[in-house]
N, CA, C and O atoms as a CHARMM CRD file, in Angstrom:
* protein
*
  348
    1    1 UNK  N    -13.22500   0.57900  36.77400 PROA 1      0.00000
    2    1 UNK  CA   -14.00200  -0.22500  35.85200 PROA 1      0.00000
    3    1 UNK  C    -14.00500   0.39700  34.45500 PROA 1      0.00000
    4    1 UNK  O    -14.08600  -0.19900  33.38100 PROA 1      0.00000
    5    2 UNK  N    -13.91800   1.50200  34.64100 PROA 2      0.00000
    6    2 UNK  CA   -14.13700   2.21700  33.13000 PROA 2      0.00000
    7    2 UNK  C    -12.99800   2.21100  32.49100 PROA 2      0.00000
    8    2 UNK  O    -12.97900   2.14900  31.26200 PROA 2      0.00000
    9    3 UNK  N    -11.73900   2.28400  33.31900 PROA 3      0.00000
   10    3 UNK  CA   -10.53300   2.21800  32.19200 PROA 3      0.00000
   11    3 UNK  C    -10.23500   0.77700  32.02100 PROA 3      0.00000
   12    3 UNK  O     -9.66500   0.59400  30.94500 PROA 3      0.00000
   13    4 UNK  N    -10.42200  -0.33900  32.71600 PROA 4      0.00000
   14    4 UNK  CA   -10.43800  -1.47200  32.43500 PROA 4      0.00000
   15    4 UNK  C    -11.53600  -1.71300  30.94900 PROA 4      0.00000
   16    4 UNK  O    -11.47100  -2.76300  30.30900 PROA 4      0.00000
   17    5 UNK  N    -12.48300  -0.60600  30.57000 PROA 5      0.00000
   18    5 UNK  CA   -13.17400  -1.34200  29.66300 PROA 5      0.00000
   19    5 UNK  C    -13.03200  -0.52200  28.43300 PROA 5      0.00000
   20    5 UNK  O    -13.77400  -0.90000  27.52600 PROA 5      0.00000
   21    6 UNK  N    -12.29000   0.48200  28.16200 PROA 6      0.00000
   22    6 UNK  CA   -11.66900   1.32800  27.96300 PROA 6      0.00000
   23    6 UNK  C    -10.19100   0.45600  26.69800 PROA 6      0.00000
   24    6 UNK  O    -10.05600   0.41600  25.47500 PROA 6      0.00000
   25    7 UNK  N     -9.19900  -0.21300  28.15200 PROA 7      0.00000
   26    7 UNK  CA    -8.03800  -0.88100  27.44400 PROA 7      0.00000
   27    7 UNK  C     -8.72600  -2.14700  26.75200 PROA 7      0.00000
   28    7 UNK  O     -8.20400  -2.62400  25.74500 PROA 7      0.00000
   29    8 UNK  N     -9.85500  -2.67400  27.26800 PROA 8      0.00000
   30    8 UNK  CA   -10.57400  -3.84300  26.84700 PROA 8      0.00000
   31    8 UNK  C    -10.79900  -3.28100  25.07700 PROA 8      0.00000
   32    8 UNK  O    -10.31900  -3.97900  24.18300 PROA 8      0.00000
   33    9 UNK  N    -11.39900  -2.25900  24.80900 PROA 9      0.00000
   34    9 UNK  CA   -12.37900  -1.53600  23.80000 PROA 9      0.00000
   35    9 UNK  C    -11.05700  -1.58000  22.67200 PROA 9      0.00000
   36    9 UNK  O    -11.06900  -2.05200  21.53500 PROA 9      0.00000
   37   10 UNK  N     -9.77900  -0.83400  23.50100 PROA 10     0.00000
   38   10 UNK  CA    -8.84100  -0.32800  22.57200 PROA 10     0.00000
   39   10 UNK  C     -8.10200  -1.98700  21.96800 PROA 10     0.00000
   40   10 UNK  O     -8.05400  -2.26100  20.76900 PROA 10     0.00000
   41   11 UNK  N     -7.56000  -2.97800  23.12900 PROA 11     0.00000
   42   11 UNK  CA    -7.42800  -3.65600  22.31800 PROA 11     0.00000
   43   11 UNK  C     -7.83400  -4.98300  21.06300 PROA 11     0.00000
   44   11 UNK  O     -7.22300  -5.80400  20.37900 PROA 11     0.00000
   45   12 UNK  N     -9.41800  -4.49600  21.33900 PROA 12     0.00000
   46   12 UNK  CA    -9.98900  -5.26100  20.55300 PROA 12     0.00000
   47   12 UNK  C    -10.39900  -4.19800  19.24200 PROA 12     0.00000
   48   12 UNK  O    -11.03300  -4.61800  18.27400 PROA 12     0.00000
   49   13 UNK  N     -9.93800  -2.75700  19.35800 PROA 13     0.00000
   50   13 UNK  CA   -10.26300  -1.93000  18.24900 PROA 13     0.00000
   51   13 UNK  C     -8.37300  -2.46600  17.31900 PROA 13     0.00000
   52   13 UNK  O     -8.26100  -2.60500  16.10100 PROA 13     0.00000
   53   14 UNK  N     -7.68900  -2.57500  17.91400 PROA 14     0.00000
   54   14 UNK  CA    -6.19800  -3.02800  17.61600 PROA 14     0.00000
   55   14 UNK  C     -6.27300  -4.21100  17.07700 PROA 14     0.00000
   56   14 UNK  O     -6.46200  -4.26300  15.86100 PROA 14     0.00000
   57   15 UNK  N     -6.18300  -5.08900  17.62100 PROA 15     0.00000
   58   15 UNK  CA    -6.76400  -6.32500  16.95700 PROA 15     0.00000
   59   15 UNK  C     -7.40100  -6.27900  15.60900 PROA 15     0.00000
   60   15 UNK  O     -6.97800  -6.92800  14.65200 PROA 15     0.00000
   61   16 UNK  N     -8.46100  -5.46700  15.57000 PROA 16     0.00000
   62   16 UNK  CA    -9.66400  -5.46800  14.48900 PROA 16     0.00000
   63   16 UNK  C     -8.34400  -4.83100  13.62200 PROA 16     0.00000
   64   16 UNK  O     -7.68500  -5.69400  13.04100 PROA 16     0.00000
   65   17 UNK  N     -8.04200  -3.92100  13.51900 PROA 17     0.00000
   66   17 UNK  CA    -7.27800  -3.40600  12.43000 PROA 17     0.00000
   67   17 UNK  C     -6.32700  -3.93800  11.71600 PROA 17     0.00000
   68   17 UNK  O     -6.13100  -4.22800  10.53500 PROA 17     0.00000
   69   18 UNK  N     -5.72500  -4.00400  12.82200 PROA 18     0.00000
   70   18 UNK  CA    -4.04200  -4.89500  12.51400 PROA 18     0.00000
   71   18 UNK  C     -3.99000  -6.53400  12.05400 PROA 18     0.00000
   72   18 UNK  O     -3.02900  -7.12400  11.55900 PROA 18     0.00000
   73   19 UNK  N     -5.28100  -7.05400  12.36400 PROA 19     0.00000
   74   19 UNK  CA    -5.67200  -8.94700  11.91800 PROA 19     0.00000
   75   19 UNK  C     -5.37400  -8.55700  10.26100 PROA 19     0.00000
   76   19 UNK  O     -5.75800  -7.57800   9.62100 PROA 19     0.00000
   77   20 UNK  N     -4.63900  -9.57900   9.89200 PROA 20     0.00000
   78   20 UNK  CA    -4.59000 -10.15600   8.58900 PROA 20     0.00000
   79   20 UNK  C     -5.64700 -10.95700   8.27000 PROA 20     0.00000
   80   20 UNK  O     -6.01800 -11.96000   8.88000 PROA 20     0.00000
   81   21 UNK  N     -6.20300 -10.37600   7.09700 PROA 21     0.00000
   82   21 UNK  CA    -7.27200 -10.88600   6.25100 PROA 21     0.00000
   83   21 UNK  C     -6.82400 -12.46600   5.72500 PROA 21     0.00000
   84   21 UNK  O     -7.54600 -13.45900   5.80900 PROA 21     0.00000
   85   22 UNK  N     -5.62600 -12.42500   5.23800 PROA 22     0.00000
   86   22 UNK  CA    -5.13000 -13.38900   4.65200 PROA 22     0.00000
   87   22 UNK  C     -3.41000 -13.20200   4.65800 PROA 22     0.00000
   88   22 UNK  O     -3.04600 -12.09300   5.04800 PROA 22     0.00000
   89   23 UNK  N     -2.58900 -13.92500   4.36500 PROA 23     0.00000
   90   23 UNK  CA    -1.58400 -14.08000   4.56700 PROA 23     0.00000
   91   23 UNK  C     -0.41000 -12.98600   3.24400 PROA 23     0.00000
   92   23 UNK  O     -0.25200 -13.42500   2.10500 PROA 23     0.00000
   93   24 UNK  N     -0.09400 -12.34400   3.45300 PROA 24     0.00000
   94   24 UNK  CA     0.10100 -11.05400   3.07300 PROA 24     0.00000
   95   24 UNK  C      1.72700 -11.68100   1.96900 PROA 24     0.00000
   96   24 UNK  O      2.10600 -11.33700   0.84900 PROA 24     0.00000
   97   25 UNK  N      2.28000 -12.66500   2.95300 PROA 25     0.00000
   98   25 UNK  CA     3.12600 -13.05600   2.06400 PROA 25     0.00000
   99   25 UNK  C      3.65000 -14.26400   0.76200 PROA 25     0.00000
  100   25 UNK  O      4.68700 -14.60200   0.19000 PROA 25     0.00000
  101   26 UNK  N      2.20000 -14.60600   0.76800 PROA 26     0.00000
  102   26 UNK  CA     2.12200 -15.51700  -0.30300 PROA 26     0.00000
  103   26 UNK  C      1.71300 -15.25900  -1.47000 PROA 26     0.00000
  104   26 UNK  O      0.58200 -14.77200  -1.50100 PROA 26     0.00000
  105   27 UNK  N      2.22600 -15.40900  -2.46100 PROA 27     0.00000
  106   27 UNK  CA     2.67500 -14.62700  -3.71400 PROA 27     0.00000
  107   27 UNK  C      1.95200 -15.75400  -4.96000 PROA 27     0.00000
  108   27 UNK  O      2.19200 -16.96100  -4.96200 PROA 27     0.00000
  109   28 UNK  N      1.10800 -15.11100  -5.89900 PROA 28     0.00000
  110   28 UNK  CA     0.27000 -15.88100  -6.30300 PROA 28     0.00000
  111   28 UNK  C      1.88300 -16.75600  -7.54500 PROA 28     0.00000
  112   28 UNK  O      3.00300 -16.30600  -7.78700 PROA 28     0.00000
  113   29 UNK  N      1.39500 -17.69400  -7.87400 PROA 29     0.00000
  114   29 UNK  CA     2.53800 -18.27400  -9.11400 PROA 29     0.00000
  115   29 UNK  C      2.54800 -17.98100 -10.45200 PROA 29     0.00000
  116   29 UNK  O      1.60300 -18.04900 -11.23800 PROA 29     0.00000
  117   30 UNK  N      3.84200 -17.60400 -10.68500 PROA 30     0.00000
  118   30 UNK  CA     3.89200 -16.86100 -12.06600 PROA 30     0.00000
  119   30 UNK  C      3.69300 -18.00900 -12.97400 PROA 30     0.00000
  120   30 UNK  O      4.04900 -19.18400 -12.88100 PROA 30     0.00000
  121   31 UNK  N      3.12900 -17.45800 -13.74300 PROA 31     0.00000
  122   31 UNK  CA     3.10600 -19.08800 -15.00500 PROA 31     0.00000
  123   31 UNK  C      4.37100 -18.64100 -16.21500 PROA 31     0.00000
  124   31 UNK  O      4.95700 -17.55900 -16.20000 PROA 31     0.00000
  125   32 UNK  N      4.55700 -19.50100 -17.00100 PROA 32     0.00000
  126   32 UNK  CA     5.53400 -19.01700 -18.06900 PROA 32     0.00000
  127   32 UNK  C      5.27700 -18.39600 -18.83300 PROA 32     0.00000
  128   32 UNK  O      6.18400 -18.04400 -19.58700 PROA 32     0.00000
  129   33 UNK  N      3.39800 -17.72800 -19.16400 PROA 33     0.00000
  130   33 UNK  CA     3.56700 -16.16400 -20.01600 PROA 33     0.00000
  131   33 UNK  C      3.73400 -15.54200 -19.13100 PROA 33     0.00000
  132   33 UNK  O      4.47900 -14.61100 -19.43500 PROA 33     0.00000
  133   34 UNK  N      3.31300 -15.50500 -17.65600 PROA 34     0.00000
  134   34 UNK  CA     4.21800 -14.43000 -16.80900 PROA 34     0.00000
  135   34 UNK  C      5.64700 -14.03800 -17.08200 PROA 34     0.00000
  136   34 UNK  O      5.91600 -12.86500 -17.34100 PROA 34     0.00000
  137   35 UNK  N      6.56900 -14.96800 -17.03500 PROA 35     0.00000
  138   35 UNK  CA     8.02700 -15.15100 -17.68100 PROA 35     0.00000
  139   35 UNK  C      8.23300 -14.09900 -18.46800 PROA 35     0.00000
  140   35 UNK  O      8.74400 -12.97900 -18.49700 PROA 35     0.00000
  141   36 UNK  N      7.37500 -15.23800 -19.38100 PROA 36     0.00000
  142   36 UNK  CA     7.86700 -14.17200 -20.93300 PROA 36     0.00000
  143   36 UNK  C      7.49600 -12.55000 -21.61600 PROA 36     0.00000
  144   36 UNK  O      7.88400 -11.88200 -22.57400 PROA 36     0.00000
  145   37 UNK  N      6.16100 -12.34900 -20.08700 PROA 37     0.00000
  146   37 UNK  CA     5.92500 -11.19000 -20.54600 PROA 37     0.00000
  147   37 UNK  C      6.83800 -10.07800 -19.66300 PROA 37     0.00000
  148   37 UNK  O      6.88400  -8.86900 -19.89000 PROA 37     0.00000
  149   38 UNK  N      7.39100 -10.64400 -18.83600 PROA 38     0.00000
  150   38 UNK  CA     8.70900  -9.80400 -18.31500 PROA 38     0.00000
  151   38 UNK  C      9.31500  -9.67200 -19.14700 PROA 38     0.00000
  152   38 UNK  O      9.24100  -8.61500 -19.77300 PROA 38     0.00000
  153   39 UNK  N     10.09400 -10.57100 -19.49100 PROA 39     0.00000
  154   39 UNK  CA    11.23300 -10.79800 -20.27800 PROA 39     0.00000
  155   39 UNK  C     11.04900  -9.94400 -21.71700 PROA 39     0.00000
  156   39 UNK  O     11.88600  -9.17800 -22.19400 PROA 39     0.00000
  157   40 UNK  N     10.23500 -10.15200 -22.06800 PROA 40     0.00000
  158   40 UNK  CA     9.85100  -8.91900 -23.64700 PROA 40     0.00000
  159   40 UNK  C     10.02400  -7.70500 -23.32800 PROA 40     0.00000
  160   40 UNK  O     10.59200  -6.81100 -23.95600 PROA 40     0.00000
  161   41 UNK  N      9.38400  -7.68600 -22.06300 PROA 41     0.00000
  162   41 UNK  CA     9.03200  -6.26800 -21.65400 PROA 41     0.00000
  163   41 UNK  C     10.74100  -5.57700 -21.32400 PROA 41     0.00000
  164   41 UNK  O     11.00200  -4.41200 -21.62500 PROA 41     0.00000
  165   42 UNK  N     11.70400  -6.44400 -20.72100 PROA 42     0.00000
  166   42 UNK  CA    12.98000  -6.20600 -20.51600 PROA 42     0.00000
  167   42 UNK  C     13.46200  -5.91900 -21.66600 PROA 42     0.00000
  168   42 UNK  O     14.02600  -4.83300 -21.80500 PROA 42     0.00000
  169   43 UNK  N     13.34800  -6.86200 -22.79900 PROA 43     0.00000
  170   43 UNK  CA    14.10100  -7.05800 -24.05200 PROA 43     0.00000
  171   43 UNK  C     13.70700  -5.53400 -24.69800 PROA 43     0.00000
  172   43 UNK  O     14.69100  -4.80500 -24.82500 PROA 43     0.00000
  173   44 UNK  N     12.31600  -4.90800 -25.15500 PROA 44     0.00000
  174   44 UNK  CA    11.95500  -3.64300 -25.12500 PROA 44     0.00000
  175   44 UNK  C     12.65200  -2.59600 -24.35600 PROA 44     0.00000
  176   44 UNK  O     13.14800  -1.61000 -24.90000 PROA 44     0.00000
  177   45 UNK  N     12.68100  -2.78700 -23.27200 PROA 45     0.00000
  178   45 UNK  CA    13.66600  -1.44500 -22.84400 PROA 45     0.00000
  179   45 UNK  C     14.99100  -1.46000 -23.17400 PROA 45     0.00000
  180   45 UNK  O     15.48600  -0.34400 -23.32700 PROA 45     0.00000
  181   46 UNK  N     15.77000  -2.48200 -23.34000 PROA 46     0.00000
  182   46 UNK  CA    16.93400  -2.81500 -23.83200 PROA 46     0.00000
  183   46 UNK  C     16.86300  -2.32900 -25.26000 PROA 46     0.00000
  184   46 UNK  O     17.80900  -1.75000 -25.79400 PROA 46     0.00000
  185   47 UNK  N     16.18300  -2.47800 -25.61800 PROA 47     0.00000
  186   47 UNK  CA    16.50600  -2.18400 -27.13900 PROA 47     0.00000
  187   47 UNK  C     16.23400  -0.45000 -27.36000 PROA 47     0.00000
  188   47 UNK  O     16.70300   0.14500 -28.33000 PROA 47     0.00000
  189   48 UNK  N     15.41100   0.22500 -26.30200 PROA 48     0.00000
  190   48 UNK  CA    15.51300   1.58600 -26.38600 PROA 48     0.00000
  191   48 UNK  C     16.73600   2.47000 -25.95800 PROA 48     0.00000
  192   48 UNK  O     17.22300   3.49200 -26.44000 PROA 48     0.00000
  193   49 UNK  N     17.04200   1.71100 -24.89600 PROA 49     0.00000
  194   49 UNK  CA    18.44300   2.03000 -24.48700 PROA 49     0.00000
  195   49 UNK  C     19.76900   1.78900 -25.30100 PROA 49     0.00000
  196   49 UNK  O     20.75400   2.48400 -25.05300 PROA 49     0.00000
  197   50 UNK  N     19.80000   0.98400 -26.10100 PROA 50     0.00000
  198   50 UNK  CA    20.52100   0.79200 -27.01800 PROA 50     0.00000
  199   50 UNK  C     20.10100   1.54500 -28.19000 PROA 50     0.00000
  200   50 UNK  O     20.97300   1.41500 -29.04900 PROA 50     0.00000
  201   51 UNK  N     19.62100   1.91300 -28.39600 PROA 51     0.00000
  202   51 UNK  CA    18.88200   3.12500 -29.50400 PROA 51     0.00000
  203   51 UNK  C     19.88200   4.65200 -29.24300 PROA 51     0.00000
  204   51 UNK  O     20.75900   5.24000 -29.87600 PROA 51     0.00000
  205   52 UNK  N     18.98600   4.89200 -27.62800 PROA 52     0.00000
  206   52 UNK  CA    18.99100   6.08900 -26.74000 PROA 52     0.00000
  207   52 UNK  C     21.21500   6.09400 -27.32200 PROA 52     0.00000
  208   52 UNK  O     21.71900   6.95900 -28.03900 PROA 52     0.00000
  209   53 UNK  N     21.70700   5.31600 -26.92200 PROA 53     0.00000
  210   53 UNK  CA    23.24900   4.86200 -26.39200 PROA 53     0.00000
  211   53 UNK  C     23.88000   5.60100 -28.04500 PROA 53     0.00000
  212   53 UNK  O     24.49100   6.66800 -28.11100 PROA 53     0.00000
  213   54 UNK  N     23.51800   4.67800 -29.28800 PROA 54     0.00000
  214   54 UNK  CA    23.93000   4.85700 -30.34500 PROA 54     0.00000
  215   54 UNK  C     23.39400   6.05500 -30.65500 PROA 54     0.00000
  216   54 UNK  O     24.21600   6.66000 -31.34400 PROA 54     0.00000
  217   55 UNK  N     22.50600   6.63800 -30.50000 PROA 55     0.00000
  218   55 UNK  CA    22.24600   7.60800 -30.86600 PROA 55     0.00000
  219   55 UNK  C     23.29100   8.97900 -30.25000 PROA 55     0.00000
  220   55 UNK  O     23.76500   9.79300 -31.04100 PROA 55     0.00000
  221   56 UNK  N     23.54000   9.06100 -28.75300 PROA 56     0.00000
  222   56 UNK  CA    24.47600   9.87100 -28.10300 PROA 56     0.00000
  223   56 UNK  C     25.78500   9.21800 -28.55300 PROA 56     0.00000
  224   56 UNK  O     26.69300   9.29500 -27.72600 PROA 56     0.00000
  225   57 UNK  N     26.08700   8.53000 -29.81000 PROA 57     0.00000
  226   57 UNK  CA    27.72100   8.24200 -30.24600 PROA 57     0.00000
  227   57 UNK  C     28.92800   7.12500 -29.02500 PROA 57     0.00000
  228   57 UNK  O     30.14800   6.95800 -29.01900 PROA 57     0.00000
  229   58 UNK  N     27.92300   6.64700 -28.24600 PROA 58     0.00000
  230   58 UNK  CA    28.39400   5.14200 -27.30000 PROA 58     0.00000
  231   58 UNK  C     28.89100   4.02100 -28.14400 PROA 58     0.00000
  232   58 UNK  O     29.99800   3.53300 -27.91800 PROA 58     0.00000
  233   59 UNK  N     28.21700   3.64000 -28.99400 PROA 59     0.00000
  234   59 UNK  CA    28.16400   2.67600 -29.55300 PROA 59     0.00000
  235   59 UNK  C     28.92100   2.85500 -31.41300 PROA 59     0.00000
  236   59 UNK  O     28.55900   3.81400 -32.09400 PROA 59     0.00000
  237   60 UNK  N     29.73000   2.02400 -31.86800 PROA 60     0.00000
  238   60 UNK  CA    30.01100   1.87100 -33.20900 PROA 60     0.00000
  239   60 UNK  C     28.93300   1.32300 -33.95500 PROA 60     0.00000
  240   60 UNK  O     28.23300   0.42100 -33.49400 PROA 60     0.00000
  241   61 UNK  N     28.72100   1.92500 -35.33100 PROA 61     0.00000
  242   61 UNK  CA    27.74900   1.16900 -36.11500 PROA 61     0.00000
  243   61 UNK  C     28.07000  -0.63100 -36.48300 PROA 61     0.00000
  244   61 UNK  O     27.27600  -1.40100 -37.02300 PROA 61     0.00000
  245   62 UNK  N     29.02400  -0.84700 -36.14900 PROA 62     0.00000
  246   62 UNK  CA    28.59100  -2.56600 -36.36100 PROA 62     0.00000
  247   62 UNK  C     28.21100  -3.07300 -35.16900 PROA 62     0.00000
  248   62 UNK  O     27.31500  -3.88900 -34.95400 PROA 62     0.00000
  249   63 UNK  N     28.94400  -2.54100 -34.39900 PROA 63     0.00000
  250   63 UNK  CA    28.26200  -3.16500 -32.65200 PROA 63     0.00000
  251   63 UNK  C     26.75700  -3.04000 -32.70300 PROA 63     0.00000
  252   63 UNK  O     26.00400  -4.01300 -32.68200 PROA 63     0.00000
  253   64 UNK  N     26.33100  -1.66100 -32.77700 PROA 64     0.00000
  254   64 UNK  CA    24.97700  -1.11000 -32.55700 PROA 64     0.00000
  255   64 UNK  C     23.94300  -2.70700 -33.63300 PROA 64     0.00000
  256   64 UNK  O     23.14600  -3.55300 -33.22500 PROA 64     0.00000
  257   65 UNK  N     24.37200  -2.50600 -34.66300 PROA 65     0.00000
  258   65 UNK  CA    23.72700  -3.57100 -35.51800 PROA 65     0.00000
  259   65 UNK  C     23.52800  -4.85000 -35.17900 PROA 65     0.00000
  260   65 UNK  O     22.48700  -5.46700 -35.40700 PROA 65     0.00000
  261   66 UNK  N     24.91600  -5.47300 -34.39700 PROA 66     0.00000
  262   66 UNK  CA    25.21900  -6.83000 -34.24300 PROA 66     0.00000
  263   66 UNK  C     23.97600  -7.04000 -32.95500 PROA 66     0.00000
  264   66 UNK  O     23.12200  -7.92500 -32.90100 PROA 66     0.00000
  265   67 UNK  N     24.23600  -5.81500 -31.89900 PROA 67     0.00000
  266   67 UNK  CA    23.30000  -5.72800 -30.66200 PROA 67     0.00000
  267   67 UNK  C     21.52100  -5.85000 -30.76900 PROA 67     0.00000
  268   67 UNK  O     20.66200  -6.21600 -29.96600 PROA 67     0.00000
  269   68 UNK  N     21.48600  -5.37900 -32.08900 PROA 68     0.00000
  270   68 UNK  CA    20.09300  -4.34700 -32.02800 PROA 68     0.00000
  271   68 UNK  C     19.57300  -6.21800 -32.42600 PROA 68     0.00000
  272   68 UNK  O     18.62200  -6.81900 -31.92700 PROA 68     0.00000
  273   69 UNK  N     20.48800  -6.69900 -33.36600 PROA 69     0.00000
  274   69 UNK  CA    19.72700  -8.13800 -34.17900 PROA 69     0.00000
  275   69 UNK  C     19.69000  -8.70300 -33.27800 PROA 69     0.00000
  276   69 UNK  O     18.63200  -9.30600 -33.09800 PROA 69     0.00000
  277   70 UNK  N     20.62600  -8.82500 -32.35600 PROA 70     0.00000
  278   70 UNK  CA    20.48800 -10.00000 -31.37200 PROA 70     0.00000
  279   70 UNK  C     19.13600  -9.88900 -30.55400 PROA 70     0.00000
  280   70 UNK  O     18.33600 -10.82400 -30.59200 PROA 70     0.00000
  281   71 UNK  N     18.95200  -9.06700 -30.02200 PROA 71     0.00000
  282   71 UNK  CA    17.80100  -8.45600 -28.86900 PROA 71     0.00000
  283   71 UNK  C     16.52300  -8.58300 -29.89300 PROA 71     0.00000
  284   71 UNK  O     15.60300  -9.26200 -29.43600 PROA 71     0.00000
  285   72 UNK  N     16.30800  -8.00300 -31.29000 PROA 72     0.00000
  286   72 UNK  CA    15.25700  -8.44200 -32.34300 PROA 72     0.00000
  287   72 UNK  C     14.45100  -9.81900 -32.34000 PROA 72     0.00000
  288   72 UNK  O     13.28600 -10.22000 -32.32500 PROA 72     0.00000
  289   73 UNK  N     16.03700 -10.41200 -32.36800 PROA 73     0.00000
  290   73 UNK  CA    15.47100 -12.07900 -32.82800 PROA 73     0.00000
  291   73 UNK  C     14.82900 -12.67900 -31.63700 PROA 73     0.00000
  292   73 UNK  O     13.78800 -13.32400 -31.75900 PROA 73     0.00000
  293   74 UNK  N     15.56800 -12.44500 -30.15600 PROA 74     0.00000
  294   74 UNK  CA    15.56800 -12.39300 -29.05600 PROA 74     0.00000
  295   74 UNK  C     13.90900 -12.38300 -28.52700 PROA 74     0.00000
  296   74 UNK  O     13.15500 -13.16300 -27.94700 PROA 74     0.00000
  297   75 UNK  N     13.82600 -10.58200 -29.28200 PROA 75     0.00000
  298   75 UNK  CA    11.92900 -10.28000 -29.16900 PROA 75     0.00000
  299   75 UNK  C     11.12800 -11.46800 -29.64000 PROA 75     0.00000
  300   75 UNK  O     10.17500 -12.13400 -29.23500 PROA 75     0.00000
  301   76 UNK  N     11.94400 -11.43500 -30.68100 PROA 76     0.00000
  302   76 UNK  CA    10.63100 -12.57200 -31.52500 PROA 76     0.00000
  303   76 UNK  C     10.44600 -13.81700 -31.19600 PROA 76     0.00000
  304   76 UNK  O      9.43200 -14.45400 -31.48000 PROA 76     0.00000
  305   77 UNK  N     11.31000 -14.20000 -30.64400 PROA 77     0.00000
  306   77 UNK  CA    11.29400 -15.52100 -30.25800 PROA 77     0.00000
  307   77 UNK  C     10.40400 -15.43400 -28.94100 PROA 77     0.00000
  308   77 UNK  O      9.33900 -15.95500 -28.61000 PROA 77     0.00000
  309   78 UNK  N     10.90900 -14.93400 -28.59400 PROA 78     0.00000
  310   78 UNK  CA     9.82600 -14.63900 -27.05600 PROA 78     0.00000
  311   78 UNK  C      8.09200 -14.34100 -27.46100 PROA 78     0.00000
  312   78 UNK  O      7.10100 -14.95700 -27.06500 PROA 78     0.00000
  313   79 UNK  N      8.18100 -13.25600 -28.31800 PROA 79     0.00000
  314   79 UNK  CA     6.83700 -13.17700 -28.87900 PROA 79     0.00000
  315   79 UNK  C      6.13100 -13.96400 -29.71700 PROA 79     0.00000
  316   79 UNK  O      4.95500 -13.69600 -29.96300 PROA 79     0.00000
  317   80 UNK  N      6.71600 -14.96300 -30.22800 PROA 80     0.00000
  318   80 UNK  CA     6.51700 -16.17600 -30.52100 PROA 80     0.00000
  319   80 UNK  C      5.77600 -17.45000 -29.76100 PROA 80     0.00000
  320   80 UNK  O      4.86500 -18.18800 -30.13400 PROA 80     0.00000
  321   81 UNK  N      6.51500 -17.40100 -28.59400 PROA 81     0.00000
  322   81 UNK  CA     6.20700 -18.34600 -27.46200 PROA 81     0.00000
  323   81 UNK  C      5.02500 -17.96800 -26.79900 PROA 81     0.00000
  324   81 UNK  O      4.12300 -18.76200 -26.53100 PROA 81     0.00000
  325   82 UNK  N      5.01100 -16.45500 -26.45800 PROA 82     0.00000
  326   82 UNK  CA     3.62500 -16.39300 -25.74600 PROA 82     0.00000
  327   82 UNK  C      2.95200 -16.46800 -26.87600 PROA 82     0.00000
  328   82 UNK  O      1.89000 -16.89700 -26.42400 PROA 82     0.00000
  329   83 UNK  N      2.75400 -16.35400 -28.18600 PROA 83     0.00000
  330   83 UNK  CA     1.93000 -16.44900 -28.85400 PROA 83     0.00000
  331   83 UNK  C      1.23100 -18.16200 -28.83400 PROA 83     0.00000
  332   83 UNK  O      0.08200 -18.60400 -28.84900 PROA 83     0.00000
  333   84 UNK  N      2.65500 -18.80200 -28.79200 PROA 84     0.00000
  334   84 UNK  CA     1.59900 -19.92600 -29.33800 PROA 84     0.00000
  335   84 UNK  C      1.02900 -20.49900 -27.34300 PROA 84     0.00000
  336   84 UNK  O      0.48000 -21.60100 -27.32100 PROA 84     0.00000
  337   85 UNK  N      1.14600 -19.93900 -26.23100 PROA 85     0.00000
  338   85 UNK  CA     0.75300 -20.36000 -25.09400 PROA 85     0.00000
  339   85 UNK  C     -0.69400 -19.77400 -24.77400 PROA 85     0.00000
  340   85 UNK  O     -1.57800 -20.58300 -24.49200 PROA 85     0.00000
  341   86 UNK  N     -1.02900 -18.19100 -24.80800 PROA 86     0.00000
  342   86 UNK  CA    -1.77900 -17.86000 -24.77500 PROA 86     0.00000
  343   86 UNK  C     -2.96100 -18.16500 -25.27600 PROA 86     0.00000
  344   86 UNK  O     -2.73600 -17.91900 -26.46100 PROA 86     0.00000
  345   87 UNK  N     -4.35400 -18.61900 -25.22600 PROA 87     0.00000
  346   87 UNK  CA    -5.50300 -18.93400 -25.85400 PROA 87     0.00000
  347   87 UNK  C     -5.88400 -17.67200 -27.15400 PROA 87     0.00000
  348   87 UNK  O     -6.89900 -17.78100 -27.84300 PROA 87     0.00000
């Protein structure tokens, strides 16, 4: 009787632990300043790395320039957009 209440105890202490509160794989929805605040945040490291690159002699000075504007305008435009979405 006692180890019957015993495996009873343990698997309702198992249960208790291991139950999902809620569904673990549903993923709340990104909205589009979610998007864009990736995406800046990408465009930012890109542009350090391209810094980091030209600076260790990777890169030619017109490339480095042509790169750095593109990814700039790139920022801004993006920082633009969440600007005008955000309250």
């Amino acid at each position: 009787m006692g180890i019957l209440a015993g495996v009873v105890l343990l698997l309702i202490l198992f249960a208790y632990t291991f139950w999902p509160d809620e569904n673990p794989f549903v993923q709340r929805a990104k909205t589009r300043v979610d998007y864009l605040d990736e995406r800046r945040d990408v465009i930012y490291e890109n542009l350090r790395d391209l810094n980091f690159e030209y600076r260790a002699g990777k890169y030619p000075e017109e490339d480095y320039v042509t790169q750095r504007a593109s990814l700039e305008d790139e920022a801004a435009h993006v920082i633009a957009e969440i600007d005008t979405l955000r309250p």
